[in-house]
N, C-alpha and C positions, 0 to 999 in steps of 0.2 A: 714643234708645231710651226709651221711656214706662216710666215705673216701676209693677212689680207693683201689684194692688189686694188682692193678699192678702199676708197675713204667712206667710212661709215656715216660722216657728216650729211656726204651727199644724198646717200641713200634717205637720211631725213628729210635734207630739200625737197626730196624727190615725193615722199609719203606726204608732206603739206602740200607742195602743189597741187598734187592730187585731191587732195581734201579740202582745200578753199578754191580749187577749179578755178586757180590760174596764175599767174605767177606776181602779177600784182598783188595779190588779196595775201597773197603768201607772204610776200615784202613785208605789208603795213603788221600781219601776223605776229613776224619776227623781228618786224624793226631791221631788215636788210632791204640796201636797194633791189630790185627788182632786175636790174643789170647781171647782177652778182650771181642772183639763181639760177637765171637763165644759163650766167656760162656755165655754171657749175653742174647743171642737168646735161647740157650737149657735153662736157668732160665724161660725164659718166655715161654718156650713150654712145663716145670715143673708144671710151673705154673697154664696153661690153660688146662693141660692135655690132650695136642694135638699133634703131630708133625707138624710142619710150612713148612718145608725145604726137600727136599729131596737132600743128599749131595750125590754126587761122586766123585772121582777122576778127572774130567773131565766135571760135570756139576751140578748144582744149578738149582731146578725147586723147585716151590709150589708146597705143595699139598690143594686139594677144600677148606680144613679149611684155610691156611696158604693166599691162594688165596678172600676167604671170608675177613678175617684179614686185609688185604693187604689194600683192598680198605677205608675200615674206617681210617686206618693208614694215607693215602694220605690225604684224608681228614682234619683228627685231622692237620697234617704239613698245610695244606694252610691256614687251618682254623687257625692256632699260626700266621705263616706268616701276613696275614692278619692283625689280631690283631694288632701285631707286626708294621707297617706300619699305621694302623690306627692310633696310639698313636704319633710313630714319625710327621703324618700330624699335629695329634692334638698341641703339642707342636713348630710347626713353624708358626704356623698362630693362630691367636685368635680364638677358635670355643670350642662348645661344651656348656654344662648349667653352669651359676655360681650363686647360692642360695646368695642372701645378705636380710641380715636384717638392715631398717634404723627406721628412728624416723618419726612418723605419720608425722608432722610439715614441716619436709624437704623432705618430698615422697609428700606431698599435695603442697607446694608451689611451690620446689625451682626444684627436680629433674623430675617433671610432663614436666619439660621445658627440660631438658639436657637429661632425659634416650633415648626417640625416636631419637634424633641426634647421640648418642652413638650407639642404633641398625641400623642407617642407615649406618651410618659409618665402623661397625661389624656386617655382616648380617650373619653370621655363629654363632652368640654369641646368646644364650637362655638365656634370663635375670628371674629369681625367685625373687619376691620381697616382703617381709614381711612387714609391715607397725604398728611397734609396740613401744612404750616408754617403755617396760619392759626390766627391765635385760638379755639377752639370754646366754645361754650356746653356746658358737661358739663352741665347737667340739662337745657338746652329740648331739647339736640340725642339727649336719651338715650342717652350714652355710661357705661359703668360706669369706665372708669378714662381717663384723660387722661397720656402721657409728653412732656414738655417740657421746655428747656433754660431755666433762668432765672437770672436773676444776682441776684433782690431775694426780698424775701417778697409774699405773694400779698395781692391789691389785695382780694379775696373772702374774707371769713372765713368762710363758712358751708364752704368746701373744706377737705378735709382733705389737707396736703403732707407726702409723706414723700421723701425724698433717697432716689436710688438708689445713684450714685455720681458724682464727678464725671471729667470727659471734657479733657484733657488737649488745647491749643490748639497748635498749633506754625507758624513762616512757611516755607511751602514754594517750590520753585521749580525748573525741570526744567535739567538740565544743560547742553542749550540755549543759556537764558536764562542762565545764570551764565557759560555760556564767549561772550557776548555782552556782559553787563555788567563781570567780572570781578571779584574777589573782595571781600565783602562784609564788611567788619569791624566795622564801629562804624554804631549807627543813626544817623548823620549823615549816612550816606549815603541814608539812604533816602526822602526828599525829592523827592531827581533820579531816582527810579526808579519803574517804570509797577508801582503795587498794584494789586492787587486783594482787595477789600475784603466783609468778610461782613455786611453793615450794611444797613437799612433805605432804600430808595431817597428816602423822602423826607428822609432826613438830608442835607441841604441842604450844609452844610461838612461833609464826610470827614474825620475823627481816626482813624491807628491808634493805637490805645489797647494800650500795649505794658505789660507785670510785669514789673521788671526782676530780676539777681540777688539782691537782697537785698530782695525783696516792694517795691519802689516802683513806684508807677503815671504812666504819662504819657502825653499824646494829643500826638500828631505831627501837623500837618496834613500832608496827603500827595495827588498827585495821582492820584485811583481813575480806572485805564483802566476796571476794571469793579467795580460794587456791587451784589451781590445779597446775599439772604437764603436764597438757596436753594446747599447746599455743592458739590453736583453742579455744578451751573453755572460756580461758580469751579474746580473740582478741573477739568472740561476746559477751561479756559482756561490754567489752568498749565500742563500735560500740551501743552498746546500750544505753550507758550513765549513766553506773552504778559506774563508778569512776575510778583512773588511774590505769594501767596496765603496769607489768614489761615484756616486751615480745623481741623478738629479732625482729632488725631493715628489715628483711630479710621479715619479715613476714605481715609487715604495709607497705612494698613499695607502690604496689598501692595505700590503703587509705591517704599515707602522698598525693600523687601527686593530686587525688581528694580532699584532703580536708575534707574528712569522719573521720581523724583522726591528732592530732596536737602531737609534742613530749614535754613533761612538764622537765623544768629546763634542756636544755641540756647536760650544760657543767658538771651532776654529771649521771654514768652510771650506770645501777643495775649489769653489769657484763661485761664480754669478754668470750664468750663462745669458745672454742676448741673443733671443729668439729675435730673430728680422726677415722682412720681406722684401724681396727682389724682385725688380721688374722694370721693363723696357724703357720707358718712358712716362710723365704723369701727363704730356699733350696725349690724347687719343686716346684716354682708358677707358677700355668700353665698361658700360654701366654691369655689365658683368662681373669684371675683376675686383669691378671699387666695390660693389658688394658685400664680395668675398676677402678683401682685405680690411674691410671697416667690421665686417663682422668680428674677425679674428682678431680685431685690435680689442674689442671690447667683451668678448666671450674669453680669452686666450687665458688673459691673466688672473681669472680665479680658478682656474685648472692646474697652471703650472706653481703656485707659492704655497 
């Protein structure tokens, strides 16, 4: 887009003059000398190669250009005005679209239940919702807020993290699979039995990485029949009977209550996930996002435990 060759300022000069009929009444209007306006109207009629103004002694008229001009002038002002107004609405009330990116897992289980209460509740608010476990760029990819499970602090300082809450891990396994292996008492056993593992496929050597009762941490090496990073994936494979699974407790609600799924050794966990929210900045958050993230601070956490 080639940028203007005139100063939009003027162009206002130019509409009040017009309007207080004359370049005094314009000054005292805006609090500018009246010297000021005047150069800045012959700039602009240097500029367009026109005369705008017919001055006398005694009176201020357009001429047909200046009168053409005039009306666009009015214009461009209601049309800022506007604007102008539009934005102050936007910032007193939740409204307008906010782009979030969350995790396949918690967009299929947990928020399929909380986002329509949230659009009811904010019917001015356009919710954008990506449904991805990949890394995203929150600024290139223009996203307002990012939910992610993480275990460390963020690699990016310019992001602002705040905890939602965290998401309770448990090892599952479908009754199946346990009236085939038989009863699991001590992770000693779990060596000789087929995991499945929620971990990064290129993690080369597979550790479940078990909490035990009294907060100590420890990696098993264990043979993963299957490792993904995606919950769904492992949650049908257990359901299926293919062996235990390290998944968040958020995600087997239903099958613990039917019975489609049991949790194996309770008292030792595979993790404590910290569900957090990502985003830009906390100067400028439009009454949109904070919303949507005050909501999710306080709906979040009796979904995911």
């Amino acid at each position: 887009m080639n940028p203007l060759s005139l100063d939009l300022n003027d162009l206002y000069l130019f509409a009040q003059v017009v309007e207080c009929h004359g370049f005094t009444a314009a000054g005292d209007l805006l609090g500018i000398p009246k010297s000021r306006i005047s150069r800045r109207i012959s700039q602009l009629e240097a500029s367009l190669g026109v005369r705008l103004l017919q001055r006398t002694s005694r009176r201020l008229s357009l001429t047909d250009a200046g009168q053409e001009l005039y009306l666009h002038c009015r214009a461009m002002v209601a049309e800022a005005q506007a604007g102008a107004e539009a934005v102050r609405k936007r910032l007193s009330e939740p409204s307008g679209q906010v782009r979030v990116s969350l995790p396949i897992a918690i967009t299929d289980i947990v928020l399929a239940d909380l986002l329509p209460r949230f659009m009811l509740q904010y019917p001015k608010v356009q919710l954008r919702i990506q449904a991805t476990n990949r890394q995203v760029d929150l600024i290139e990819e223009n996203f307002d807020i990012v939910v992610r499970g993480v275990t460390g602090s963020l690699e990016s300082s310019s992001l602002v993290q705040v905890k939602l809450c965290t998401a309770t891990w448990c090892l599952f396994a479908s009754p199946a699979y346990l009236a085939q292996i038989g009863l699991v008492e001590s992770i000693d056993r779990l060596p000789e039995l087929d995991l499945l593992l929620y971990a990064s496929i290129n993690e080369a050597t597979p550790l479940l990485r078990l909490i035990g009762p009294d907060g100590e941490a420890i990696g098993i090496p264990v043979r993963a029949r299957l490792q993904s990073d995606n919950t769904l994936v492992l949650k049908q494979a257990v359901l299926a009977g293919t062996g235990i699974a390290s998944l968040p407790l958020y995600a087997c609600a239903n099958e613990l209550k039917s019975g489609t799924l049991r949790v194996v050794l309770p008292e030792w966990r595979p993790k404590e996930g910290q569900l957090t929210v990502l985003f830009p900045t906390r100067r400028g958050l439009i009454p949109a996002v904070r919303a949507l993230v005050d909501f999710l601070k306080v709906e979040l956490p009796a979904l995911v435990n």
